[in-house]
ZAVOLO-652242 format. One record per residue: chain; residue number from 1; x, y, z of N, C-alpha, C in turn. Coordinates in pm, whole numbers. Layout:
residues N
A / NUM / X / Y / Z / X / Y / Z / X / Y / Z
...
***
This chain:
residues 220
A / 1 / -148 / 792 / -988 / -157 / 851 / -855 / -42 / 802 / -767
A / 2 / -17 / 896 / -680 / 70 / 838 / -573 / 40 / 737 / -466
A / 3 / 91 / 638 / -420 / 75 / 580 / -342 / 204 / 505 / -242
A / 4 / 125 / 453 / -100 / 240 / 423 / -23 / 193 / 275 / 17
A / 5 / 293 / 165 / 40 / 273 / 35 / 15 / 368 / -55 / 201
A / 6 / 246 / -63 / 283 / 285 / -109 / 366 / 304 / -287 / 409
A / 7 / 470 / -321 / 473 / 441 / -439 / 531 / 375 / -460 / 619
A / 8 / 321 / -555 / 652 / 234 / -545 / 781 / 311 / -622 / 955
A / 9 / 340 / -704 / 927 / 397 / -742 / 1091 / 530 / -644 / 1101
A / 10 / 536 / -619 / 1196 / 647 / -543 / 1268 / 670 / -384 / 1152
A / 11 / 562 / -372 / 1137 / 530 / -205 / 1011 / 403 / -195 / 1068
A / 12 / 311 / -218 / 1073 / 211 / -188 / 1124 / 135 / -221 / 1230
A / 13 / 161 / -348 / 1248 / 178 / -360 / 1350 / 286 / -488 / 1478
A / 14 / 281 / -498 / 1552 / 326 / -566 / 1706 / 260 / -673 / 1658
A / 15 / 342 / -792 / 1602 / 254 / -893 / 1619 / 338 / -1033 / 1630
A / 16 / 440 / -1029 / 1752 / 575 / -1055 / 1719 / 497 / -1175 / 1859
A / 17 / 427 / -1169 / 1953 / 460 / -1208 / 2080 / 287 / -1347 / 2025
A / 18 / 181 / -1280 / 1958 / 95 / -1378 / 1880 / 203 / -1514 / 1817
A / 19 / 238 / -1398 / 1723 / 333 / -1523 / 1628 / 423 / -1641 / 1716
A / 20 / 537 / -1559 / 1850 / 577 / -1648 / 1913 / 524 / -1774 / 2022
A / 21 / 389 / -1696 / 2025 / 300 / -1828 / 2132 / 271 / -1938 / 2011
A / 22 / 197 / -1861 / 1869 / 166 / -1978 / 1772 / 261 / -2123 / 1772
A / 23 / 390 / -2051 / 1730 / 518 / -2151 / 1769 / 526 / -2289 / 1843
A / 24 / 536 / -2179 / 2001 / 537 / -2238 / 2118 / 458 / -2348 / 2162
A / 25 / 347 / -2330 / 2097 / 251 / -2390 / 2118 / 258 / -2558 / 2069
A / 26 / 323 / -2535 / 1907 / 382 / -2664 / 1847 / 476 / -2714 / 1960
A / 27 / 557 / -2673 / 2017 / 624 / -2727 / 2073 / 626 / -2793 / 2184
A / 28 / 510 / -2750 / 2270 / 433 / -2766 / 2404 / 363 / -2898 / 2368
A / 29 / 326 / -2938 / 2267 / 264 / -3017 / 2221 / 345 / -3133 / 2163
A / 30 / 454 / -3127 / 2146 / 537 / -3244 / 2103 / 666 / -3238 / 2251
A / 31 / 609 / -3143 / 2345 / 665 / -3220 / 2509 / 813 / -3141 / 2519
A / 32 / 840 / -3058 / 2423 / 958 / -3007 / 2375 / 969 / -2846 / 2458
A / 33 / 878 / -2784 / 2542 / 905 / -2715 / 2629 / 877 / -2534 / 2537
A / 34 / 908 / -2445 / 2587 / 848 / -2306 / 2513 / 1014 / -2236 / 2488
A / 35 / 1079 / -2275 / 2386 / 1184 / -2247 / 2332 / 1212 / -2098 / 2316
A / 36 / 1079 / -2068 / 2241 / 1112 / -1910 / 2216 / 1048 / -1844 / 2314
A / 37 / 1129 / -1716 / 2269 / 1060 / -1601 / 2414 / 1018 / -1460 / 2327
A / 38 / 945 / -1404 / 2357 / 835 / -1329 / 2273 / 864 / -1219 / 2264
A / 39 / 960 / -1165 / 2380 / 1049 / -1046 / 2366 / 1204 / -1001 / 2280
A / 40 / 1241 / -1133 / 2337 / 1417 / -1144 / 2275 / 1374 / -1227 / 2101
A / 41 / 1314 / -1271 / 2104 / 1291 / -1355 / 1928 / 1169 / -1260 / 1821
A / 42 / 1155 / -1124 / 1881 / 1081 / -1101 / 1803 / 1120 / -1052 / 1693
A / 43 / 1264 / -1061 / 1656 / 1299 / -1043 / 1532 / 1262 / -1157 / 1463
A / 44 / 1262 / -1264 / 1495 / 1288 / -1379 / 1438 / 1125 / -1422 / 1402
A / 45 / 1012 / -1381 / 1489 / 918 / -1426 / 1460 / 886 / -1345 / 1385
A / 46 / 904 / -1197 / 1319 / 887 / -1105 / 1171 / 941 / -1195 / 1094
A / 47 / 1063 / -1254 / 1077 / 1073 / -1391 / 973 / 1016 / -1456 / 884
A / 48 / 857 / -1474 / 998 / 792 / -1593 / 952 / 780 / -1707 / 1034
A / 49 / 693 / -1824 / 997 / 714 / -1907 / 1082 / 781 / -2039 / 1078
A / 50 / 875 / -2055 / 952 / 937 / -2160 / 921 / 1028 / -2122 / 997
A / 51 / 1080 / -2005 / 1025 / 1191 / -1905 / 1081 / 1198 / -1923 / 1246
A / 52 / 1065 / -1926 / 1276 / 1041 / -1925 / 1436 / 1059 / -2093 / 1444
A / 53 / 1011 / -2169 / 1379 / 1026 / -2347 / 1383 / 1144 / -2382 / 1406
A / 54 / 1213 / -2345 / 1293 / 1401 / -2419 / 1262 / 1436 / -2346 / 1386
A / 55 / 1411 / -2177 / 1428 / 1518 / -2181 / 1577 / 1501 / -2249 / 1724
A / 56 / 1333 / -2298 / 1709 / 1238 / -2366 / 1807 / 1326 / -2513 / 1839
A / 57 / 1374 / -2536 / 1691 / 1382 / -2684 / 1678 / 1553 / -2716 / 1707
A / 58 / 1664 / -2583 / 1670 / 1781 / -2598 / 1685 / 1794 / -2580 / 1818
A / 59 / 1697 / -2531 / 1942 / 1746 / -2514 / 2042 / 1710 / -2638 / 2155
A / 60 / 1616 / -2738 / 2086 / 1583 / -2844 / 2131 / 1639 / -2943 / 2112
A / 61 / 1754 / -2910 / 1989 / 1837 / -3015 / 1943 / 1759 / -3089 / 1881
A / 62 / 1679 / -3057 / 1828 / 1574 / -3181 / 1729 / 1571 / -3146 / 1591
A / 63 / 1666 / -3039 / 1495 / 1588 / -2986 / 1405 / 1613 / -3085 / 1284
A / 64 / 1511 / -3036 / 1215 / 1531 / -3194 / 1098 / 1400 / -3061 / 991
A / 65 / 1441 / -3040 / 908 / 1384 / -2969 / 787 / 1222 / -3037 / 814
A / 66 / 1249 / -3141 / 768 / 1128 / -3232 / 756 / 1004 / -3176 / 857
A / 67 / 1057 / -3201 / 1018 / 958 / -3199 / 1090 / 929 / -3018 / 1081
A / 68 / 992 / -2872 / 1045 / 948 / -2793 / 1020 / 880 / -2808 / 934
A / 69 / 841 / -2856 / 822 / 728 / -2788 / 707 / 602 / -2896 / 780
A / 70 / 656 / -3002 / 879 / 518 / -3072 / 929 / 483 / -2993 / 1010
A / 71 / 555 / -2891 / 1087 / 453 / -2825 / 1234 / 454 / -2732 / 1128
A / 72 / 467 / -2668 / 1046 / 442 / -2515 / 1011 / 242 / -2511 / 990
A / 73 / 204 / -2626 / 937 / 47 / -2557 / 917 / -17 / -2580 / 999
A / 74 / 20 / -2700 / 1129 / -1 / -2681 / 1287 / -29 / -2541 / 1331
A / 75 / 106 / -2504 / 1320 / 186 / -2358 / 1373 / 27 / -2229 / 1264
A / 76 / -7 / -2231 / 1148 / -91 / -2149 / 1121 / -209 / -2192 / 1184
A / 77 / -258 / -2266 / 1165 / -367 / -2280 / 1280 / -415 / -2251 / 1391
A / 78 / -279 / -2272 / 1475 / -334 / -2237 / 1596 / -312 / -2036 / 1609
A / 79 / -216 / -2005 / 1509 / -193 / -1863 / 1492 / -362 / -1783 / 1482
A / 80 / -361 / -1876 / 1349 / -542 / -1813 / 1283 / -621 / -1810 / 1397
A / 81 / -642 / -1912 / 1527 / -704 / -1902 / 1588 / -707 / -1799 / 1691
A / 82 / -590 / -1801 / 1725 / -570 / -1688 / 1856 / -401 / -1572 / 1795
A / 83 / -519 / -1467 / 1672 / -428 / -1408 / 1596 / -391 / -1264 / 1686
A / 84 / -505 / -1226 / 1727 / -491 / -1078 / 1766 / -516 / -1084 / 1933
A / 85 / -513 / -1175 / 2016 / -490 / -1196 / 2175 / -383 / -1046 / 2203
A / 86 / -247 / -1072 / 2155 / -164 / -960 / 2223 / -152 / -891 / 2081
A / 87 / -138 / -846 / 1972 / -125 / -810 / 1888 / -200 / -654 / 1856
A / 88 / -104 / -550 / 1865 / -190 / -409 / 1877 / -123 / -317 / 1788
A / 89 / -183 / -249 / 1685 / -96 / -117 / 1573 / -39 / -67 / 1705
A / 90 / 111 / -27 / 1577 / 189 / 115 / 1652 / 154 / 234 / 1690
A / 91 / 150 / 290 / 1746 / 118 / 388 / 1791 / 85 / 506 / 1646
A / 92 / -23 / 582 / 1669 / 13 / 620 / 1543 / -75 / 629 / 1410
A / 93 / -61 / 512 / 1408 / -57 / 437 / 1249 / -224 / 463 / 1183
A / 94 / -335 / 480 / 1278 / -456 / 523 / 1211 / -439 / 693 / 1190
A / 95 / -431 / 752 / 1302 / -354 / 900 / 1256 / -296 / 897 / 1107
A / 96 / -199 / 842 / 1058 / -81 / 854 / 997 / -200 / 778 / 846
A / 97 / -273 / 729 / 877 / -341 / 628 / 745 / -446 / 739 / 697
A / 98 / -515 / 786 / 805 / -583 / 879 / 784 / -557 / 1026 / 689
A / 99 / -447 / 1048 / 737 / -371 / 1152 / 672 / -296 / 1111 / 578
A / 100 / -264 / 1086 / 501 / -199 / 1016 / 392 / -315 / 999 / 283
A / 101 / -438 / 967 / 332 / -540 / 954 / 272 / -597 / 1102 / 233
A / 102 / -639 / 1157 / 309 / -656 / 1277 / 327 / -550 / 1403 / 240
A / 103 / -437 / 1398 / 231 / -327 / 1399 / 163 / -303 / 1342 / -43
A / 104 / -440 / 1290 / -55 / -462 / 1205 / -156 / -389 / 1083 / -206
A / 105 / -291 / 1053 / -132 / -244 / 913 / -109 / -317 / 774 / -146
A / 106 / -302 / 700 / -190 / -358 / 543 / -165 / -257 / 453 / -124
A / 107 / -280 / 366 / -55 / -282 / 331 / 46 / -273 / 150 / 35
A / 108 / -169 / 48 / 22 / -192 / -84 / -23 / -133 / -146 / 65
A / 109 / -105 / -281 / 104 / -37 / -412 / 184 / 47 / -502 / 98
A / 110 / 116 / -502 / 106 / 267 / -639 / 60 / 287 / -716 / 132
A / 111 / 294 / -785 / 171 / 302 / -876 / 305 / 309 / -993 / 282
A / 112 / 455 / -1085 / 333 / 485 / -1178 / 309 / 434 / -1304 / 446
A / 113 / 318 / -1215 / 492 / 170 / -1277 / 558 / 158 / -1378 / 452
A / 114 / 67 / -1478 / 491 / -54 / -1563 / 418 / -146 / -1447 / 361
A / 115 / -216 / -1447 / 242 / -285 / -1374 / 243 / -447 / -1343 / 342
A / 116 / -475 / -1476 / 378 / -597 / -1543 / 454 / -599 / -1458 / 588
A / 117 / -490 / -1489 / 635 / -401 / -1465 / 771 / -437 / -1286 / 761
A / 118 / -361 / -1225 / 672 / -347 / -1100 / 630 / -496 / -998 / 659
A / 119 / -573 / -1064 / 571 / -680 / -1032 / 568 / -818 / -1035 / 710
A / 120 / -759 / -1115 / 767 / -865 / -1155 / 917 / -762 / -1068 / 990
A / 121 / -640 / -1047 / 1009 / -591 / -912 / 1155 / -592 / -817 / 1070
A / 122 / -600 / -739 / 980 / -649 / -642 / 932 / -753 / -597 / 996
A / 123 / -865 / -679 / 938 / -1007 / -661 / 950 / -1026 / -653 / 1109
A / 124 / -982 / -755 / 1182 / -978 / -710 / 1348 / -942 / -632 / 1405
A / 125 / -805 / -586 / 1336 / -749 / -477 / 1400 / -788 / -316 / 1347
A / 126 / -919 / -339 / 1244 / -1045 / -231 / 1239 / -950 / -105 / 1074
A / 127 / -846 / -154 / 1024 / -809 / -121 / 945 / -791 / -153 / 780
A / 128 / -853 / -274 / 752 / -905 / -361 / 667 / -985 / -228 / 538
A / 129 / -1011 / -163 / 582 / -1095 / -67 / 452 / -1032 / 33 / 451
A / 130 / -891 / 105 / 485 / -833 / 174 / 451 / -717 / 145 / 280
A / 131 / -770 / 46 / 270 / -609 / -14 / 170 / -710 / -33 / 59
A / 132 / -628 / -15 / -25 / -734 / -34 / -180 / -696 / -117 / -242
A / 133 / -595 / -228 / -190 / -517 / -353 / -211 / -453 / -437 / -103
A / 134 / -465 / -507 / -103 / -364 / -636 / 37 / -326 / -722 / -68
A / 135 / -217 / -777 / -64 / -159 / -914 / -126 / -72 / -934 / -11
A / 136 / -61 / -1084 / -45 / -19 / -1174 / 67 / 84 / -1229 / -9
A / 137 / 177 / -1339 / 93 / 254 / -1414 / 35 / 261 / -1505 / -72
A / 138 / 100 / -1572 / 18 / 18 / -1644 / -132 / -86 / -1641 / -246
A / 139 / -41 / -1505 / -243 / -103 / -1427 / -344 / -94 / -1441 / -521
A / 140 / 4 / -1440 / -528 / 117 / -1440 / -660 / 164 / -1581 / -653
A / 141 / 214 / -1624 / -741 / 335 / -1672 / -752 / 458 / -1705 / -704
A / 142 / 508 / -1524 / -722 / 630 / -1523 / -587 / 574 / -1419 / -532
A / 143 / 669 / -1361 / -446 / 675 / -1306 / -289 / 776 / -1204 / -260
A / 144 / 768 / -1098 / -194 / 886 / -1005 / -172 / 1062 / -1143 / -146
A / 145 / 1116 / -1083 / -164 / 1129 / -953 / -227 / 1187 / -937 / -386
A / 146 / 1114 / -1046 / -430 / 1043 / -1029 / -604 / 992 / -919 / -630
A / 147 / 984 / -815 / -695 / 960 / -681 / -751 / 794 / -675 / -785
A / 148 / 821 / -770 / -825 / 643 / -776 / -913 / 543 / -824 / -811
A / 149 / 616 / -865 / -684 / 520 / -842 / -591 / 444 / -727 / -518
A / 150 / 556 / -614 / -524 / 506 / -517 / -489 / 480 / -431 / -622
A / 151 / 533 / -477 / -738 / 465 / -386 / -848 / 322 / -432 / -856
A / 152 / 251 / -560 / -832 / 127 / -577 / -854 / 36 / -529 / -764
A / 153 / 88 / -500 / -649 / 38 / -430 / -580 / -19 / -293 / -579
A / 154 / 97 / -247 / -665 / 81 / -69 / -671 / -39 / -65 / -795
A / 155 / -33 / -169 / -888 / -103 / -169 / -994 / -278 / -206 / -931
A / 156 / -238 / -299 / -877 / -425 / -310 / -823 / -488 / -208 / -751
A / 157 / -386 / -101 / -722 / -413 / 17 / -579 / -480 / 68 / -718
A / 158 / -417 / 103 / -792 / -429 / 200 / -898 / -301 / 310 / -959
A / 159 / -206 / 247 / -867 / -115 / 405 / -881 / 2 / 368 / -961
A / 160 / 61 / 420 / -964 / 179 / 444 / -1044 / 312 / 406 / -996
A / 161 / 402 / 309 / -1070 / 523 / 217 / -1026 / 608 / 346 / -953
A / 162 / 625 / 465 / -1018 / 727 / 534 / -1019 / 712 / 666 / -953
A / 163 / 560 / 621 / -889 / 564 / 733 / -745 / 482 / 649 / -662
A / 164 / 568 / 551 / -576 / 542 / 453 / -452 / 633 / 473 / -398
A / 165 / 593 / 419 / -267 / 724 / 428 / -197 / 674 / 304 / -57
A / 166 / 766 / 221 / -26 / 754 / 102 / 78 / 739 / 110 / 177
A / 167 / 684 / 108 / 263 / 707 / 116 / 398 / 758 / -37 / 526
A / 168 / 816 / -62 / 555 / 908 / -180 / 618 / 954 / -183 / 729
A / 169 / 1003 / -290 / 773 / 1072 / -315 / 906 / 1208 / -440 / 858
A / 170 / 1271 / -466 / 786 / 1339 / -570 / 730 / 1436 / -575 / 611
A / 171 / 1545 / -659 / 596 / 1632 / -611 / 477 / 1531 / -675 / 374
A / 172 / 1417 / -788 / 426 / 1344 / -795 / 295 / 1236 / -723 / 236
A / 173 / 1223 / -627 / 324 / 1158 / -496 / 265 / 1236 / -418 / 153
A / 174 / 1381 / -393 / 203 / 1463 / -280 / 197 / 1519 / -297 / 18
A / 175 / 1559 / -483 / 43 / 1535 / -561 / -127 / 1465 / -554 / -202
A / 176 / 1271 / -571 / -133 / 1220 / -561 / -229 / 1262 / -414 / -280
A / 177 / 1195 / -318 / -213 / 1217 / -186 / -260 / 1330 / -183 / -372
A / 178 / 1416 / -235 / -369 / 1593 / -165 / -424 / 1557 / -281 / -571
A / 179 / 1499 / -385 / -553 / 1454 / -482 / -690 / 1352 / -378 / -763
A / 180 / 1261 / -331 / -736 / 1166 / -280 / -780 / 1182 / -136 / -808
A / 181 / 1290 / -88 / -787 / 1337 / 70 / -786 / 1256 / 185 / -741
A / 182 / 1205 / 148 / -613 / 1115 / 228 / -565 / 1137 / 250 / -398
A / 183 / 1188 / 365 / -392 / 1222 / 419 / -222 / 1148 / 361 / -113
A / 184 / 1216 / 349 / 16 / 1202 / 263 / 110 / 1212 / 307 / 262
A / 185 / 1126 / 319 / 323 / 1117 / 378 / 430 / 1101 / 215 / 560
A / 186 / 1212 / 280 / 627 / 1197 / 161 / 717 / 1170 / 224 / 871
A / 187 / 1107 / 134 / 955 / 1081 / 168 / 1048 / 1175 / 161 / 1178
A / 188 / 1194 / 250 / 1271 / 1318 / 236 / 1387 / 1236 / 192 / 1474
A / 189 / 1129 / 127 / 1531 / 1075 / 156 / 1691 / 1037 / -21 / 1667
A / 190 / 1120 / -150 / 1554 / 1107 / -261 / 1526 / 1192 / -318 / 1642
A / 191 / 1237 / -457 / 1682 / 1336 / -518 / 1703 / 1487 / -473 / 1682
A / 192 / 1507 / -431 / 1614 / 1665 / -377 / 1546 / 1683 / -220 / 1553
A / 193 / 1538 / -141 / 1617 / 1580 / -20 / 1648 / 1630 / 48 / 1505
A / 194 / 1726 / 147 / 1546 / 1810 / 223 / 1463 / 1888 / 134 / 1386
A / 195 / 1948 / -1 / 1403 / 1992 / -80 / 1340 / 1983 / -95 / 1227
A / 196 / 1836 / -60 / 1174 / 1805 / -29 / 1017 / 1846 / 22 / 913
A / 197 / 1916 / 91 / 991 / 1999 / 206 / 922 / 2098 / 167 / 853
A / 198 / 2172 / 46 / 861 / 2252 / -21 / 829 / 2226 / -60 / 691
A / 199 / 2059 / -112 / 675 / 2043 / -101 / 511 / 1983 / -42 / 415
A / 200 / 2055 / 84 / 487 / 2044 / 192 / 418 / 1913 / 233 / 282
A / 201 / 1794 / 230 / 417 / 1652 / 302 / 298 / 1634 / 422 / 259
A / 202 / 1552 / 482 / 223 / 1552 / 588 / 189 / 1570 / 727 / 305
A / 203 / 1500 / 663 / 381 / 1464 / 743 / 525 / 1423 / 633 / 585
A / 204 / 1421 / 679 / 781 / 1388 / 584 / 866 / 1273 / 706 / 931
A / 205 / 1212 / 578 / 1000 / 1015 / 663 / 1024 / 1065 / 599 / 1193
A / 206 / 1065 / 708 / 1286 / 1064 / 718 / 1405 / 964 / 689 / 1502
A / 207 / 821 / 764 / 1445 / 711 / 750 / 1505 / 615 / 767 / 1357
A / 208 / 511 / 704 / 1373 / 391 / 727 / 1273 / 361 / 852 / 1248
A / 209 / 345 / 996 / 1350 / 324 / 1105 / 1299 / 365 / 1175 / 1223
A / 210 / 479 / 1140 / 1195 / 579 / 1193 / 1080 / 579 / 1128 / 970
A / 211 / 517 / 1022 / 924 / 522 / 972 / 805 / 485 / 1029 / 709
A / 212 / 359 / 1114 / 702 / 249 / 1201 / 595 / 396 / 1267 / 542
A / 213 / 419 / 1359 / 630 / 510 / 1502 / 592 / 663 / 1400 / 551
A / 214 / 678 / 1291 / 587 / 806 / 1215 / 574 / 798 / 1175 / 376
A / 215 / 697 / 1113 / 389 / 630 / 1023 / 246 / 638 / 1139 / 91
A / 216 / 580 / 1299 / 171 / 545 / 1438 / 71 / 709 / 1450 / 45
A / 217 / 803 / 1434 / 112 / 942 / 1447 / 151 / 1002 / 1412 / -35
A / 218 / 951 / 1236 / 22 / 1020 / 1176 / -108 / 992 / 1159 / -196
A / 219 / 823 / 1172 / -208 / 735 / 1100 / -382 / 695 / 1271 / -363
A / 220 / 761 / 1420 / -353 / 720 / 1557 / -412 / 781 / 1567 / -550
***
């Protein structure tokens, strides 16, 4: 069967300004002041949060490897706790899940999320039973953009390696996809805008309503 295989932060949803308080928060706490800003770093907090730490920590002049992997499970904690405060889908995106489904589509998660993590803003954000698969970062072994991360994915959906197609916000989307030989749709309305374009996916997804008829486009 066909299927379409979504990242989840900054693909499905806004969850750039959560992630940057999680951060902040480490830092407020070691007296070090609110480094990042939730608007201008939200590229950086799609990253991840070792990603949001080391720039937390280079701008405090403190960074030392070490003390990132010590605040990082700080930094999930207080995330897990207060995950979905500002955190809201794109516009769209139940429309667009719905139909795709409807469309006979299935429907999975790749996400270089925690899987734990993954699984609780899903479920909050009331979309958790649309996917017939979620894998997380720590799911596997390895992790996008390793191939067999998103091939195991397509395999637990049920569908078929060689009519999927990715859906993303990131060149480590855009990798996995191009490792795994399977087309790549990235999103423009991320941090980087049209900028995406630059690594060159299959197509770029403007707004969610166009994805159904976008997706029939490339896996017809």
């Amino acid at each position: 069967m066909k299927s379409v295989v979504f990242d989840l932060d900054g693909t499905l949803a806004d969850t750039s300004k959560d992630l940057i308080a999680a951060a902040n928060a480490c830092f407020v706490a070691l007296d070090l002041g609110e480094p990042l800003d939730p608007i201008t770093d939200a590229l950086v907090a799609f990253g991840g949060g070792r990603a949001m730490l080391k720039l937390g920590y280079e701008r405090t002049g403190y960074y030392d490897e070490s003390k990132v992997m010590e605040q990082y499970p700080i930094l999930l904690k207080h995330y897990e706790k207060y995950i979905d405060v500002h955190t809201t889908l794109y516009d769209g995106v139940i429309e667009a899940l719905d139909e795709l489904t409807r469309r006979g589509y299935l429907l999975g998660v790749c996400t270089n999320k925690p899987e734990g993590l993954s699984q609780e803003l899903l479920t909050r954000l009331g979309i958790r039973k649309r996917f017939s698969a979620m894998l997380g970062a720590d799911t596997l072994s390895v992790r996008k953009p390793d191939p067999i991360h998103l091939w195991t994915t397509i395999d637990q959906m049920g569908g078929e390696r060689d009519k999927a197609v990715l859906i993303g916000d990131t060149i480590t989307d855009r990798n996995t996809a191009r490792n795994a030989n399977v087309p790549c749709i990235l999103v423009s309305f991320g941090p980087e805008g049209d900028g995406v374009n630059r690594m060159e996916p299959s197509a770029l997804l403007n707004h969610y309503f166009d994805l159904p008829d976008l997706v029939d486009s490339i896996l017809s």
